[in-house]
C-alpha positions, 0 to 999 in steps of 0.5 A: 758670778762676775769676772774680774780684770785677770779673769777670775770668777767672783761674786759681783755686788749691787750698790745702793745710795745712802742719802735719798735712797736708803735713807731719807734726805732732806738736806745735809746736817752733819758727817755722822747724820743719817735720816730714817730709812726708805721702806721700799729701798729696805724692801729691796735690800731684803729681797737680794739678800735672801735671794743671795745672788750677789754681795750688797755695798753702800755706795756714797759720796760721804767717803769720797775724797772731796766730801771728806775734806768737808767733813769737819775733821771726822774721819774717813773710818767714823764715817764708815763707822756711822754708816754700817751702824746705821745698816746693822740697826735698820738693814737686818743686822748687816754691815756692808762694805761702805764705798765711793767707787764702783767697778767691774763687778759692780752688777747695778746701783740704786741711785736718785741721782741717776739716770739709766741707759740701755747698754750701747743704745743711748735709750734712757729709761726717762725717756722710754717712759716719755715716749710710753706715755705719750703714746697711751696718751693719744688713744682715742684722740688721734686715730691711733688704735688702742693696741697699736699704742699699748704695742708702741708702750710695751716696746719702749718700757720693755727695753728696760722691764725685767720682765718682758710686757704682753697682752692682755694688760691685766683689764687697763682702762684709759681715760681720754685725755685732752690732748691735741691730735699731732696731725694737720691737713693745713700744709702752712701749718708751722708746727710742722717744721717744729721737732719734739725731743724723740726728733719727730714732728710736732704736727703731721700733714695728711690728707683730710677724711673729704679728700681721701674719701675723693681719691680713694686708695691707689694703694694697699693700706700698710702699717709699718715700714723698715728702713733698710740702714738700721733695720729698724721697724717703724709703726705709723699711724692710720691716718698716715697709712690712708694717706699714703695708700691715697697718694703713695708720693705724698711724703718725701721724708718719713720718721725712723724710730731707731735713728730718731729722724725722718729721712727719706722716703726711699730708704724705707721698704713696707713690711707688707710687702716690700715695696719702697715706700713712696712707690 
């Protein structure tokens, strides 16, 4: 149940889009034209109906007050009309309520148009499953451990997963892919000023397997750290927690996957142990 603006209980909705999502689109022919329904949507549509949790609504520019004025002089209600006949024909005998306008109790919407954000994060879905990807991508190829990865993934995805993601991963196999490993042991290398979209570096400098191997550890070898502004964990790589055990001032700014940037290194505290990092 929902709760209006005066505070009364109600039974909240979800929205499906016509064109694209229920119906199939591929281009507009006339007011009264819809194209044949989208198995996996009416999947959808069977499956909230049984379920009988909240109300279904069309939700579709076709009655909005701009495509109305397009509409070659049929009406508002023909278009209604035409929409819940074509619900009543292919969503099992239904005739939902037809709308362009969404309130607050509007629990979701189904929509090709649009892009789903994690409330009061800014995190979009599109970009959980970016960030996912990539990290699966680099099992194998970047000394990036195959769980650290699919922990990475599974705390992206599961920002938006209905149901959380955990171990094991039903038997996964990952074929390695080419990709080219982000770190670099050439300090001139220019890639490493360039920033990829999450705000990370496109390379990252470390020290090479030959000089670790001289120096040795002067530190313990720790995996993640916390920056004491947002709270947030930061999982790094292996290679880059040698580097620091190696030579722990090594770095002066380090990433923060909560704010998106690195900042500087005595901002961050080791999990570990609490020590600052950089120390």
């Amino acid at each position: 149940m929902g709760t209006d603006t005066h505070g009364i209980k109600k039974r909240g909705w979800i929205g499906f889009d016509l064109d694209g999502t229920l119906a199939h689109y591929d281009g507009w022919k006339h007011p009264l034209h819809i194209g044949d329904p989208v198995v996996e949507m009416v999947r959808d549509v069977h499956r909230i109906l049984r379920e009988n949790t909240h109300d279904i609504k069309i939700f579709t520019a076709r009655v909005s007050p701009e495509c109305l004025e397009w509409n070659q002089g049929v009406s508002k209600a023909q278009i209604v009309e035409c929409i819940q006949d074509w619900c009543e024909e292919h969503l099992f005998g239904q005739r939902f309520e037809v709308t362009h306008e969404k309130d607050g109790l509007m629990k979701t919407c189904y929509d090709d148009r649009s892009t789903q954000v994690q409330c009061n994060t800014g995190h979009t879905l599109e970009r959980a499953v970016a960030e996912a990807a990539e990290l699966i991508s680099m099992i194998g190829t970047t000394g990036v451990e195959t769980t650290a990865a699919f922990r990475g993934a599974r705390k992206w995805l599961n920002k938006f997963a209905p149901t959380k993601l955990d171990p094991p991963y039903g038997g996964m196999t990952w074929e390695k892919p080419p990709v080219e490993p982000p770190f670099t042991t050439d300090p001139d290398d220019p890639r490493l000023h360039e920033r990829r979209a999450d705000g990370q570096s496109v390379k990252f400098l470390v020290l090479s397997k030959e000089e670790l191997a001289k120096r040795g550890f002067v530190r313990p070898l720790r995996r993640s750290y916390v920056h004491t502004t947002c709270g947030a964990t930061t999982n790094i790589a292996p290679v880059i927690a040698e580097t620091y055990a190696s030579d722990p001032s090594f770095y002066g700014l380090t990433y923060c996957c909560q704010c998106g940037k690195p900042l500087p290194v005595g901002e961050f505290r080791w999990t570990e142990d609490g020590n600052v990092v950089g120390s």
